[in-house]
N, C-alpha and C positions, 0 to 999 in steps of 0.2 A: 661552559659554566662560569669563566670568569666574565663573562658580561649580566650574572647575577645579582651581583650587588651594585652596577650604575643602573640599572635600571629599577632595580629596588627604590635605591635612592630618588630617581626624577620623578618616580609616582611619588613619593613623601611630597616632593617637594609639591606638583602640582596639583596634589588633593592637597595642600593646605593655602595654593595661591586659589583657587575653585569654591574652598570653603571660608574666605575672606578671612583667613587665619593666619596667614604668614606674615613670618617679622623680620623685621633687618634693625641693624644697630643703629646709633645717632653716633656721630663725633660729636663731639663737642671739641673749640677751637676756645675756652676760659677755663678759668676756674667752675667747680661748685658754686652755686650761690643762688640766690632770686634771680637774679639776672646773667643767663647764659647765651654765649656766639655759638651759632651753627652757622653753616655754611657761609659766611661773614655775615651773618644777622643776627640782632638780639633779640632773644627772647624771653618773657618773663616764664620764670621754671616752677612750677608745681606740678613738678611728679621725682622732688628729689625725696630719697628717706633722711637728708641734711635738719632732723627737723628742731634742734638748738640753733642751724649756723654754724656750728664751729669746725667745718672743711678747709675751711678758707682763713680758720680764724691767725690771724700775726702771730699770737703764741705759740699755735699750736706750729703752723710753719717754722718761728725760730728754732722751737724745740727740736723738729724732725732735720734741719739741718746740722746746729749745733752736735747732737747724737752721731750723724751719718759722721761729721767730722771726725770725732772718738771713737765709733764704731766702726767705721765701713757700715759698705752696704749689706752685704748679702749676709745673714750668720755662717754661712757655711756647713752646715750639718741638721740634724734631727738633733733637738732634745736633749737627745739621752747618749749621744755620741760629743760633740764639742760644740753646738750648737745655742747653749741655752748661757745668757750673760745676766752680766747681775742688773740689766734692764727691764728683762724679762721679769726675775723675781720679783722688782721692786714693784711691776703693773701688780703681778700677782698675788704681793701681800696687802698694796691697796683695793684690789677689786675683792679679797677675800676682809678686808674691814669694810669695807664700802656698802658689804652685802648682809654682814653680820654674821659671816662664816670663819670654819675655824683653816680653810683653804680655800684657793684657787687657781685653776689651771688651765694654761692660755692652748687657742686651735687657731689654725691659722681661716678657719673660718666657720659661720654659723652651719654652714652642711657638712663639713668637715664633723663638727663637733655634734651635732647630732646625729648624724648616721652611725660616728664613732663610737660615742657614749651607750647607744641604745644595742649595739652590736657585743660591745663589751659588759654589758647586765644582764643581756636575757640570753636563755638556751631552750631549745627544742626540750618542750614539753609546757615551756611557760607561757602565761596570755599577755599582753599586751592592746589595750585596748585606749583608743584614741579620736579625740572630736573631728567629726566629718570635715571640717575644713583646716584642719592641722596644716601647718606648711607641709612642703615634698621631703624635703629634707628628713622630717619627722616619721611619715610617711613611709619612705624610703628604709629607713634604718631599720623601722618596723618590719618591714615585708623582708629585708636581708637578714636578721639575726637567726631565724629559724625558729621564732617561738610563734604562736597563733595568732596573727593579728584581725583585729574586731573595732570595728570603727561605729561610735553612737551620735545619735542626733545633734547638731550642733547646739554648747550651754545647755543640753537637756542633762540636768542631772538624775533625773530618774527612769531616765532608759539605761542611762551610766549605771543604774544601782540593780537594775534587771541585769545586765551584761556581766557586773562584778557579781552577781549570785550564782550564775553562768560558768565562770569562767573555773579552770581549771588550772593548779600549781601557782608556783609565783607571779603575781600579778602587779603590774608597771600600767598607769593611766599615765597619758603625754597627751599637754594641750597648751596651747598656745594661750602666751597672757593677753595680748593684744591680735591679734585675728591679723595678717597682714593685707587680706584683701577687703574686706567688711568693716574692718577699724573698730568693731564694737570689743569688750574687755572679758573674759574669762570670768565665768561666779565662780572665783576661786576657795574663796571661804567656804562652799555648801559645796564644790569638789573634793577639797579636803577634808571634808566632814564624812563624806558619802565615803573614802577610801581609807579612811581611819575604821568607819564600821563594818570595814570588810578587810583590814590587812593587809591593803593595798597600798603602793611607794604612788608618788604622784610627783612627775617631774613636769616642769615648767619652762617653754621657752620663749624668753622675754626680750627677743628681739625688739619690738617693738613698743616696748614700755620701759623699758633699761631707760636712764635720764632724764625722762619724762615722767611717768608718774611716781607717785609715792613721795613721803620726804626727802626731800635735797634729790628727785629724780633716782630716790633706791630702785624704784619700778615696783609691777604689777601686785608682786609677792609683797614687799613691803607697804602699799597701798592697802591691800585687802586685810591688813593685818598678821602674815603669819608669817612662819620663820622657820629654820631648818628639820625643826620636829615636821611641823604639816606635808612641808615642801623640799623633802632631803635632793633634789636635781634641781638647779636652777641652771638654764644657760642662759646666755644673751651674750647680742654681738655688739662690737665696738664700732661698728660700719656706719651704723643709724645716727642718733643722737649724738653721739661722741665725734662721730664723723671723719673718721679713722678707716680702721681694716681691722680684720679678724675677732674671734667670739671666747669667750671665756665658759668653765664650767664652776661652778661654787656647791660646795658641800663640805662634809663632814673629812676628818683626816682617813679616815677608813674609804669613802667612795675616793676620794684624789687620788690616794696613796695603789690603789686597785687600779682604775682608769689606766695611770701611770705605767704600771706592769700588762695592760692587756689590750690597751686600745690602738688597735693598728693605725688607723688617722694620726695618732698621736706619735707612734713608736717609728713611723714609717714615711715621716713628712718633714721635709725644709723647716726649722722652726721661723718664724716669721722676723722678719729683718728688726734687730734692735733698736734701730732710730724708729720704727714702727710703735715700738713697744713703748720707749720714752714719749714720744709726740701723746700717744694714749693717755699716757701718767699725768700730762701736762693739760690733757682735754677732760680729763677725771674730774683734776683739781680746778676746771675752770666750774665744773658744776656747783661746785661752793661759793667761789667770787664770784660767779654772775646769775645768780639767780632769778634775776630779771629775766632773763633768757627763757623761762618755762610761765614764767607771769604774762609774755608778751605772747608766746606761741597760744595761751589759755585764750586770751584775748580775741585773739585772732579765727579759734575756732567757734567761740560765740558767736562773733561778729558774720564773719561767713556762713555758718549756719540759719543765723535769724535773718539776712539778706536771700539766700537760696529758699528759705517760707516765705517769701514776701513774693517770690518770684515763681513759685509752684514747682520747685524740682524735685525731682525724688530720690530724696539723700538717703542712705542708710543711715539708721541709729550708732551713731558713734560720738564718741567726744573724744577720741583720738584727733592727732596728728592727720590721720588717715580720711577723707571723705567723701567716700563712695558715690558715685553717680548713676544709680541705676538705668541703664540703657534696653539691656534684654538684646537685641536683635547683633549681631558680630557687626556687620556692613556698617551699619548707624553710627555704632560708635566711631568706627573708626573715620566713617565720615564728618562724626561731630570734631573727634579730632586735627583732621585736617583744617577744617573750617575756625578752629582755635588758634589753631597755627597760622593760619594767612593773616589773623590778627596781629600775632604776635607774641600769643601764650603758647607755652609747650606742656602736655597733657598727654600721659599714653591712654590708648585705648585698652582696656585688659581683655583677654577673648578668651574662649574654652582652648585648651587643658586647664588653665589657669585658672577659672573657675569655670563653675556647671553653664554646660548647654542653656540658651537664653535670659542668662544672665551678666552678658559683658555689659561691661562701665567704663567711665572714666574715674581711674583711682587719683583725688586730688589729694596732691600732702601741702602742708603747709608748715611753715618756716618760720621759728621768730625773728629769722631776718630778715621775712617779708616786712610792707612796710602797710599800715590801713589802706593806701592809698589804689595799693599794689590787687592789694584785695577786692577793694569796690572796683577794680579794674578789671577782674578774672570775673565778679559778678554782674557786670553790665554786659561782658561779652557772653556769658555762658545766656543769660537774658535773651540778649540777639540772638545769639545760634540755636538754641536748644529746640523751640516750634518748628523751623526747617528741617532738620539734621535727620 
């Protein structure tokens, strides 16, 4: 019996090298940035979520140093044991202004903080129902809590409003502001309309619009116009935009003050290194002084966009960061990938679990520290390769 689980294992492995699914990591030998070393070559990088720039940024670097100096590295504990410094609080009473909330409180990551949060609100009996292309994370938390999860059409709000007539006990709707494989944005407005008419919470995870949209980059929630009555769960992570580490939850002093007492993620985890926390604070505040920074990324995704119609590619609807390269077939992609890469651009190929059967892409992100130049570059090669591939 103990040669049950390597052999378990070598079938995973070669039904996913069989179905041109298998993945291995990249080193990289630089920093973050538009322009990354691998294996000593440079490559132009669009497929970071870096999508302000500011990984790299000198601030935020002095910051994360300066801190480590004062702090040490490690915090040395959970939270709620000796772990939590006044670095920490000082993210989490900027990230709870920043959002228009009356708190917030830091995870040491976006699946952390979702599986956490949703584990800690719902109990068997309750529905929970969520857009078919929710991240895993989301997903995930759903399927662990024990309540009924039910998944609707994606942006359909009114299969959402069949499902909420549906549903039984306390009911939790979770959807992503920004889609992070599709790039396209949440109709959050006519969600929280759809969940008010039914006395349903609607939390929202804004990984992918945190910095980006909205005034001064509030994100998706504060773009669509509403605020913690519509949308009492907001998370988003600091990984993306900010270009940092770990993910924050924003709400009401009643959901923080609860989380706190019950969310094992939280109660039961390293709290995240304080020089982490200040660097964040410092990347926060970079979204007021450079505002430029989401004017150029806008730019950018215009520009790329009206060049990939001039070239006949088949983008998804987005005006994120994000821009979808519809391939369909797993192999293709990954061979349009390679063939990106001998160029000189680096582009993953996304394939099933990660999204649905004949629908792998290449997910391009884009950076306002790309430069135009950098961009008419990614669009003359995608040109070339895309008819072969």
């Amino acid at each position: 019996m103990k040669e049950a689980f390597p052999q378990r294992l070598r079938a995973v492995l070669e039904e996913r090298r069989a179905a041109g699914l298998y993945r291995q990591c990249l080193t990289l030998e630089s920093a973050q940035g538009p322009v990354v070393r691998l294996a000593g070559r440079d490559y132009l990088n669009f497929c970071s979520n870096d999508y302000l720039g500011l990984a790299a940024h000198p601030k935020v670097i002095a910051s994360l140093r300066d801190a480590a100096t004062r702090w040490g590295v490690g915090s040395g504990a959970s939270h709620l044991v000796c772990g939590h410094s006044a670095a920490h609080r000082e993210l989490e009473e900027a990230l709870a202004a920043f959002t228009g909330r009356p708190r917030a409180l830091l995870f040491s990551s976006g699946y952390a903080a979702n599986t956490g949060i949703l584990q800690a609100l719902l109990r068997p009996g309750d529905t929970v129902l969520q857009d078919r292309l929710n991240h895993a994370s989301l997903l995930d938390g759903g399927l662990h809590s024990g309540a009924r999860l039910r998944r609707f059409a994606h942006n359909d709000c009114a299969d959402l409003a069949r499902k909420l007539d549906a549903a039984a006990g306390p009911t939790l709707v979770a959807v992503d502001g920004v889609f992070s494989m599709d790039g396209d944005t949440a109709p959050l407005a006519e969600l929280s309309a759809t969940c008010a008419s039914r006395d349903a919470w609607l939390m929202v995870d804004d990984a992918h619009g945190f910095g980006v949209h909205g005034e001064a980059g509030a994100g998706s929630v504060q773009a669509a116009g509403l605020g913690e009555a519509e949308v009492p769960v907001l998370m988003a992570t600091l990984g993306k935009a900010l270009g940092t580490s770990g993910a924050f939850v924003a709400g009401s002093e009643l959901l923080i003050e609860a989380l706190i007492q019950s969310t094992r993620n939280y109660i039961y985890t390293t709290a995240m290194p304080p020089a982490l926390a200040a660097a964040s604070l410092t990347a926060l505040r970079l979204l007021h002084e450079e505002s430029w920074r989401r004017e150029q990324l806008a730019e950018h995704i215009a520009r790329f966009r009206r060049g990939a119609r001039q070239c006949d590619l088949p983008l998804l609807d987005s005006d994120s960061a994000i821009q979808p390269l519809l391939v369909g077939d797993a192999g293709r992609a990954v061979r349009l990938s390679e063939r990106l890469r001998e160029r000189g651009l680096l582009i993953s190929a996304i394939r099933p679990p990660t999204v649905p059967a004949g629908t792998s892409r290449l997910r391009i992100t884009l950076s306002a520290a790309h430069t135009p130049q950098q961009v008419a570059t990614l669009l003359a090669a995608l040109a070339e390769c895309w008819p072969d591939a």
